[in-house]
Every structure is written in C-alpha cells, then in structure tokens.
N, C-alpha and C positions, 0 to 999 in steps of 0.2 A: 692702592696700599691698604685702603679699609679692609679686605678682603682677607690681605696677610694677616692682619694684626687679629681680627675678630677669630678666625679660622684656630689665632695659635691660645685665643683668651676661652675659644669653646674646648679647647685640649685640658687648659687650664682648669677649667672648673668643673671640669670632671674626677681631677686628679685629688680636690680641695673636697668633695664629697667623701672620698676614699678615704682620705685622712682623717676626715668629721667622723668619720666612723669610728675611727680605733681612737679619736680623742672622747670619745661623749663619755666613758667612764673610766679615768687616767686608776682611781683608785678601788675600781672591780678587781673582787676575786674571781671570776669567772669569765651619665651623659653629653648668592650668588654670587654672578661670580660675589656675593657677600653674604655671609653667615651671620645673623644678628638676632636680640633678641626682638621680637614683633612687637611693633608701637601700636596702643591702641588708635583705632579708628576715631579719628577728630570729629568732636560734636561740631556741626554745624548750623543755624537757622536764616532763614531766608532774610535778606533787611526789605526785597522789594522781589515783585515779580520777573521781572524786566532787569535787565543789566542796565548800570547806568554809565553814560559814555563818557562819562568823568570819574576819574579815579577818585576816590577816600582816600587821600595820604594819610588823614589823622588817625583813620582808622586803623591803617599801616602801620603808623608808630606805636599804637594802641598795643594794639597785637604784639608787635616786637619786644616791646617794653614790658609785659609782663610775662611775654615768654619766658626774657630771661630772667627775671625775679622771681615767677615758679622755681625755675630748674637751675638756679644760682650759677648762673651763665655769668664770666664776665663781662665781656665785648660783641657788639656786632656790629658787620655792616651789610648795608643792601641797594638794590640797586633794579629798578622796572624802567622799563621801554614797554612801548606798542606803538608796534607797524613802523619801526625805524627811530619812533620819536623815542628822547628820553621824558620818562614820566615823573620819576621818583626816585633821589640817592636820600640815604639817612644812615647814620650812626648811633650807636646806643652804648651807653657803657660807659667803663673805662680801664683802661691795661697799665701796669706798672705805674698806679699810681698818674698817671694823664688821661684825659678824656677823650675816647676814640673819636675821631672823624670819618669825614669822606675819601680820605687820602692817607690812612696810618694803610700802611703796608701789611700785607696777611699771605702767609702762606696758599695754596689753594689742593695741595695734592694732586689724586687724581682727573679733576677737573682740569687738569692741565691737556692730558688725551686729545679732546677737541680741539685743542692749539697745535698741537703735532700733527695732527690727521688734515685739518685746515692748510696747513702750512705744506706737506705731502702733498693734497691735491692741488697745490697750484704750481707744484711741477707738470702734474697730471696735465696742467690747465696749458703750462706753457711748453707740453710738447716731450717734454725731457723723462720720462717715466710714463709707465700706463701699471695701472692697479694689478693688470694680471700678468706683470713679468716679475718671473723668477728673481726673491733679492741678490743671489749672487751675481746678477748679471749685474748689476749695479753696485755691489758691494762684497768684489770679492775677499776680504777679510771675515766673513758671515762663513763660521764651521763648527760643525758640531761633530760627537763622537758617535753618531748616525747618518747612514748615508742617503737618508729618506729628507735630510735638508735641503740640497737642493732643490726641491723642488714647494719648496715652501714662496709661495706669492707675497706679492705688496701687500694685496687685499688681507689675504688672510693674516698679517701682522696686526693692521688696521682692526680689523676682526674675531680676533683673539682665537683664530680658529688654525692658527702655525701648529700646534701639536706643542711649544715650549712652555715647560714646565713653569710651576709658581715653587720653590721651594722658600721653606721658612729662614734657611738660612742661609746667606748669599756672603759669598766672600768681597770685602770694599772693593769699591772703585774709586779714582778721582777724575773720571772722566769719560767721556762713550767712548772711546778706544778700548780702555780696559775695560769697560762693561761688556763690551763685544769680546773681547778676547780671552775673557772668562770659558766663555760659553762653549770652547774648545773642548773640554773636557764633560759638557752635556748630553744626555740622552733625550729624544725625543719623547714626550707624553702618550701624543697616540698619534696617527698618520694626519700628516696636513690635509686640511680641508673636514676631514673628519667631523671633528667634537669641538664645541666653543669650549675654550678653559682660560679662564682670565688670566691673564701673566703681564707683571713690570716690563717683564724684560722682552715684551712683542716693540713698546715703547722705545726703547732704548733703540734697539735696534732701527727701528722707523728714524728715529734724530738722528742716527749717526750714517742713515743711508742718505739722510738730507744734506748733513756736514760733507760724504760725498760728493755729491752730484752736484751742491749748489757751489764747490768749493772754498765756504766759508762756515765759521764753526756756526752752530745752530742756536744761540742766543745771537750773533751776530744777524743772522739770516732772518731768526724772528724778530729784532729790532728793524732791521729796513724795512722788510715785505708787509711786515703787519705792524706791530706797534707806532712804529713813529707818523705812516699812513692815518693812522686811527687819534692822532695825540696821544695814545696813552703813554705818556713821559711818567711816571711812576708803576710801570709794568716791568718787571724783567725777569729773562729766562737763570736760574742757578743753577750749578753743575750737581753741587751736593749737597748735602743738611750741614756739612761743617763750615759751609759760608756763613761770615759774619753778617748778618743782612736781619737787620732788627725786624725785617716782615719771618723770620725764620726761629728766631736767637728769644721774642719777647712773646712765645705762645706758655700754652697749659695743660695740663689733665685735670679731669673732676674727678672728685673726691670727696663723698660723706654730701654733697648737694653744696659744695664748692669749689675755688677752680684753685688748683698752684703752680706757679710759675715752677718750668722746667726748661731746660735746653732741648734739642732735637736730638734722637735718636742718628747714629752715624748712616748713613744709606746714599746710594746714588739715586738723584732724580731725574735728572734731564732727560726731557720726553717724556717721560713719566707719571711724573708729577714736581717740575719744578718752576712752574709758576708762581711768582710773586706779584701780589696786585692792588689793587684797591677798587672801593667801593665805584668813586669818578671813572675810572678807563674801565670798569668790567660794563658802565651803563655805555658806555664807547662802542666796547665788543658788542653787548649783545646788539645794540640800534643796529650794529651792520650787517649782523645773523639775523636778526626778523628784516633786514631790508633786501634781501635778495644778494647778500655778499659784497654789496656797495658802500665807499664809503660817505661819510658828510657831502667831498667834492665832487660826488660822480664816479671817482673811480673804481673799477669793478675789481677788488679783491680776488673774486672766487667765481668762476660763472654758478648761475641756478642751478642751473642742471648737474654740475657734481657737489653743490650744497645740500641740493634733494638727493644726493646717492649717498650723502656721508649720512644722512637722517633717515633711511630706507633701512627697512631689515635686508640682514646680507643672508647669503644662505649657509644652510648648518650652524649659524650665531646666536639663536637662542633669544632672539630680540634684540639683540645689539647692530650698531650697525655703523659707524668708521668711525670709532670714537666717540658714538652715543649711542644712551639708550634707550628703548623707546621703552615708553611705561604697558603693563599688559591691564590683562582682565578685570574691570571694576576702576581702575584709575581712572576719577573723573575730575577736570576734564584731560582727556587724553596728552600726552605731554612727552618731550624728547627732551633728554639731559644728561647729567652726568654727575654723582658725587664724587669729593674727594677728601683725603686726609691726609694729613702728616703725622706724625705721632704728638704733636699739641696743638695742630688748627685741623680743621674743617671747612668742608664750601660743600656748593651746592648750587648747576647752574640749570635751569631747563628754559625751553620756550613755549609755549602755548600754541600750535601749529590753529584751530578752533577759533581762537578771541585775538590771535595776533601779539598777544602779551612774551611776553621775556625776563625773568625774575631772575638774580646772584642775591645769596647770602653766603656770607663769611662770617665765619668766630675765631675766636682766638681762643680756642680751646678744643680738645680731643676728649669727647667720651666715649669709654670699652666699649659701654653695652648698649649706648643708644643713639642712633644718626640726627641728632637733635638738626641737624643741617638741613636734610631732606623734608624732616617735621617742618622748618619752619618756613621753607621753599612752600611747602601744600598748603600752609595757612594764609599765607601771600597770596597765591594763586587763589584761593579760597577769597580771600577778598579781594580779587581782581572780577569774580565773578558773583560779587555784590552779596558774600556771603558771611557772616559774623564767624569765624574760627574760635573754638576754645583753646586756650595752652596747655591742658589736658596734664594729667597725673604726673607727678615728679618720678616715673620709672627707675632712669637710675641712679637719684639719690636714696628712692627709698631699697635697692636692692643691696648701694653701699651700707646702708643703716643695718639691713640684714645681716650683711657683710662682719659689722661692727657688731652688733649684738651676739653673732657667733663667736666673733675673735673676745670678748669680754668670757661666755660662756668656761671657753678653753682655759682661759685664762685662769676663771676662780677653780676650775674643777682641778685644773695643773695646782693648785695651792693647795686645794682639798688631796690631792694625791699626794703629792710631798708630804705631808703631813701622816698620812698612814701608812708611808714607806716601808715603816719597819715595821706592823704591824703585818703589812703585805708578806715581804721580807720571810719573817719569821714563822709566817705558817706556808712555806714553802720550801724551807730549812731543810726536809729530808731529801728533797727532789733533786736529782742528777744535775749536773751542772747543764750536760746539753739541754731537757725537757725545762730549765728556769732560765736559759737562751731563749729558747722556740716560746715560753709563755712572753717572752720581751719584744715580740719583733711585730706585734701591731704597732708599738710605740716607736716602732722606728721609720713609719710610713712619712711622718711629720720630719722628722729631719731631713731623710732622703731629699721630697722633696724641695724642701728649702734649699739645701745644698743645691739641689740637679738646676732650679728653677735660677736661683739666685746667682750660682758661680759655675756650675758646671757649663750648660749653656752657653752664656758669655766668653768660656775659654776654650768652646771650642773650635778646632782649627777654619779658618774663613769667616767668622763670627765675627762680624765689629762691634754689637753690641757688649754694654758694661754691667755690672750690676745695678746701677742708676737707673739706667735705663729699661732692664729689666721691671725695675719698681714702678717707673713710669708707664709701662703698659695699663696697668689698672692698681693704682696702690690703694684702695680698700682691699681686694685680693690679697694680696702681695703684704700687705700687713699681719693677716690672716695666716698667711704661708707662713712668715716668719715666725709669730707666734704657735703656731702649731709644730714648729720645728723647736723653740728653744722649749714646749712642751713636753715632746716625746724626747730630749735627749736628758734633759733635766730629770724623766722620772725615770728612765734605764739608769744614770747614776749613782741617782740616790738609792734606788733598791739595788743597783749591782754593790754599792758600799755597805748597804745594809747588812749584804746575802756574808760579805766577805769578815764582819765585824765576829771576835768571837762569840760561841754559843751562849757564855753565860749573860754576854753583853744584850743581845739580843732578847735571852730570857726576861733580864732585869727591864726592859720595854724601852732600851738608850736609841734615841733618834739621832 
C-alpha cells in the first residue's frame, strides 16, 4: 500500500509547485515498487571490533526512544529473535492517551504479504497446489477483460510479476469475492511473467485462491495453520479497514513533526495487507522464520526448502521474491524483509540471513514522505551489529514546516492582494472582458486544485475514499492545497467585483 499512497503524494506535489507559482504574486500586475523521498544515510560508529554475542537491549531502547522524540513519533513497538530465540520485545510511547505495550494491537499493512505467501506455500507444502499452476486452475472465478490471464501462475502472483495493474483508484470491496470480482472488468499491465509491478490486488487474489483450495475463509485458515500453532492469540487476519479493531481504528498521520489521530482510510486488505498484531506474537513469527519454519514444539510449519524459495529472487522480480524483499546494492548487512502501511500505521519486518537476527517494528503512525519504519528496522539491525545508530535529521517534519511556511507565505500575500484589488481592477478597466478572463486564470490553478484534490476525487465513481481522507494522506500538503484554493478564488472575486463596480466608483479608489 506504501507504494499507492507515495506514487499518488509524488502526483500531489507536483501539482502544489504549479500552483506556488501563480500564488507568489496574488497582487502583480504582470516534479519501488515504492516512490519516496530518500532518507539520509545513518551515521554510524563502531562500539567494538568484534560483534558481541549478547545483545544491547538498552542500547535498543536508547535508540528507539529518541528516535521517536526526534521525529515526534507517537508509539512503537519492536520485537528481535536470533536463530529462533526470542531476544528483545519493547514498547515505547503512548496512543490515545495510554501507554503502548507489548501487546496493543497495530496494524501492519504490507507486511502482511509474507503471511499470504507463507500460508500459500504450505499448500505447496502439502501437496494441493504447485507455484507454477495456472491460478484458474484452482480459481476459476479469476477473469479479467484480457485473454492473456490465463495464463498468469501462482508464482508470479507471489511475484508481482502477473502483469495486474496497481490503479490509484479501486472501487470497495467487503471481502475477496468482491475483490476478485472486480477484476472482471481489468486489463492487463504487460504480459505475465514479463515485468515486476507491485500490485494489492496479486494479494488478494493469492487469499482468495487459499479460501479456495483450503475450503475455509482465509483468516479462518491463518488462525489454525499458523497463528494459534505459533500462540500468537492477539494476531488476526481483517477483511477491511472499516473493521472496528482498535489495532486499525487508534492509528495516525504526522503532521508539522506531530502525530493525529485519524480513522483508516476505506480499502480492502485481506492478503494484502490486513494483518493485525503485536509486538509478543510478531517475536513468535519471526523465532519460526529464523528457525527454519519450526515452531516452539517441533512442528514444521513450512519445510526449508520453500522458505529458501519464498527468500530467493524469483525471475523477472526485480529483487523480490514470494512476498519479500531482498535488500540490493550497499545494504549492509545484507537483509530480507518487507515494509508496510496502512494509511495511519507502519511496520517493517526483515531477517538478517548473515548474523541470524530477525527485527519487527510497528508505529502507530503513517508518514507521506518518510518510511520512518524501514529507518528504524536499520538502526536495530545497526545495533544488532554492535553498531551506535543516529536518529538522524527530522526529514519530514522539517519538509511539513516548509510545507507550513509556504501555506503562511500564500496566505499574507492573498491579503496583500485583496487589498490592491481594486487598484489591480482599475488599471485594467479598459481591457476586454475576455483578455481580464485569461489575466485571471493563474489564480484559478489554486482552486482547481483544491476542488479536484479535495472533492472531485473522492466522488469519483468506485472511489471509497472521502474528503477526510483525502486530507489524511499528507495534511501539511493538504492544508496548503486548501489554502491556495480559498487564495485563488478569493482574488478572482474580488477583482471580478472590482472590474464590475461603476467607473466613477473605481475612479474614487472604493474597495
């Protein structure tokens, strides 16, 4: 879901440039699958030569705890293993007014994949599917408005390498039946196998071939198989965001280098990203991902061998590989994971294949422009390999500030304009009505805008988002938008009333 969301906030702030432009002089007469902006490279210095074979937890909380005091983070939690053991859960924070734990429930989004992909291969495991058969053959409700779908594999669901599109705007679902059945009316991206292109809906489709085959719906299936195997009893799978599930309902966006409580964004997750968890059952998961797919009792989850093939680059995947990713060039130390988001939480899970380690962090918060999740996974990992981490430059509160000092900008100079309206007005007196149209229609870039972003949008047809929600995307932005809108519309008035006031009135210099 990060992928959508940043992709539609890089549209966004090209659009907000546009408009900065016709606002800077209201009273003149004359720019993987996730898009983001780049975090600097974390200072690091050594504590010792040697790794030591006892973890720092203080230095863990260390770290954690000022991370989010830098970056005016509410909540976190976290959660290390190595080599099956669990090492380290901790909470930092506090949401709605109570103090996070080990066990407050948190969204996890896209991190959820690996649970879909896990859960898939242990059909693989037991016989009842194989990676490289055609989903129709197991899922014939699976049709698109191309006839090149058939031949779209397991794998490449798994692999984001189906050819199905990622579109910005998806019409709701309340459940993988309708999620699938949407898809009816779909074109293909580019030919299966082809091209990696990250898409929800490879996801969706993967749970609802599981809800198939296993004949039972797919939180049902990931509670037996896996969660209740694993104790994790505050884990569970949700269909959509408008479940009431206080790990969904009590998240945030940041804003100005603070966090505000928001509700979720309407979307379907399952498979996707609708994991709900906590800190205790994700140190569960990962002990059984670094132990070779086994759980506490011995029992084997997942054999090795397609745990190594979910963590293997697949081919034409671009580094990904069954619901993870693998880290490229310069990531050290080398690492397999997977971020995610909701529209107000974040996570972030990888494993250390190297040192044997395995880190989750969770927030209860969504920022636009910066994966503080994945930042604070590398600082982890960072001192798992006995290394001091910095919590490095507040990015994007100081870009909201930027944000905020523009939208002030707009603001006085919209007041400096009204104010010379009729000044404006008046020595344009002679001018055609159309050529004193066409000098007005920079200022109408700003409303546009607002309007398209705010309410257009929102209404259009298969859109479940609102304008709330809208704002919720990045409301430093979004504040900006609006004020650039009630800018441009305020000084086309006032000069259109100016232009229309009689000549002498105009003469006499009547505002």
């Amino acid at each position: 879901m990060t992928a959508i969301i940043r992709s539609a906030l890089t549209g966004l702030a090209a659009a907000i440039v546009l408009s900065l432009g016709s606002a800077a002089s209201p009273g003149s007469g004359s720019s993987t699958p996730r898009e983001q902006l780049e975090l600097p490279d974390q200072a690091v210095e050594f504590v010792d030569s040697g790794q030591s074979d006892r973890l720092d937890t203080d230095a863990v909380d260390t770290y954690v705890d000022s991370y989010l005091d830098r970056h005016g983070l509410s909540s976190a939690e976290v959660a290390i293993v190595k080599d099956g053991e669990i090492v380290h859960t901790g909470a930092y924070g506090e949401s709605h007014g109570e103090q996070t734990t080990t066990q407050t429930p948190m969204a996890t989004g896209s991190v959820g994949k690996h649970v879909t992909s896990f859960a898939l291969l242990q059909l693989v495991d037991a016989g009842k599917v194989s990676l490289d058969d055609p989903v129709v053959e197991h899922l014939p409700e699976f049709e698109l408005a191309d006839d090149r779908y058939t031949d779209i594999t397991i794998r490449q669901l798994l692999s984001h390498t189906s050819g199905l599109p990622s579109p910005l705007i998806v019409e709701p679902a309340s459940d993988l039946r309708e999620g699938v059945e949407r898809l009816k009316g779909w074109e293909l991206q580019t030919k299966p196998g082809e091209q990696y292109s990250y898409s929800n809906m490879n996801y969706h489709v993967v749970a609802r071939l599981i809800e198939t085959v296993a004949e039972v719906p797919f939180a049902t299936y990931l509670d037996d198989h896996l969660f209740e195997p694993l104790g994790m009893d505050d884990t569970r799978s949700v269909d959509t965001s408008r479940d009431d599930d206080p790990g969904l309902q009590h998240g945030h966006v940041t804003a100005y280098g603070t966090t505000w409580p928001l509700r979720e964004t309407d979307q379907l997750l399952a498979g996707a990203g609708g994991i709900v968890t906590t800190a205790e059952d994700q140190a569960h998961w990962l002990a059984m991902l670094t132990n070779d797919g086994a759980a506490p009792d011995g029992q084997q989850l997942l054999s090795p061998e397609l745990l190594d093939e979910a963590q293997s680059p697949q081919a034409g995947a671009d580094g990904e590989g069954l619901g993870w990713h693998l880290s490229g060039e310069g990531v050290d130390p080398p690492r397999v994971g997977h971020s995610g988001s909701t529209s107000r939480y974040s996570a972030q899970v990888d494993t250390v294949p190297g040192s044997g380690y395995g880190v989750a962090v969770m927030l209860d918060s969504f920022t636009p422009t910066v994966e503080h999740n994945y930042a604070l996974a590398s600082g982890i990992i960072n001192v798992t390999e006995g290394k001091t981490p910095d919590p490095g430059v507040p990015v994007a509160a100081l870009i909201d500030i930027g944000l905020a000092l523009a939208t002030l900008v707009v603001a006085t100079l919209t007041v400096f304009g009204l104010r010379r309206a009729g000044r404006w007005s008046t020595r344009r007196a002679a001018w055609p009505g159309w050529r004193f149209g066409l000098r007005l229609l920079p200022q109408a870039i700003g409303p546009a805008l607002a309007v398209g972003v705010l309410f257009v949008v929102p209404s259009l047809e298969g859109n479940a988002t609102t304008p709330v929600d809208m704002f919720g995307f990045w409301p430093a932005a979004m504040v900006l938008v609006g004020v650039l809108g009630v800018s441009g519309a305020s000084l086309i008035l006032s000069r259109a009333v100016h232009r229309a006031r009689p000549p002498e009135r105009r003469a006499a210099g009547i505002r």
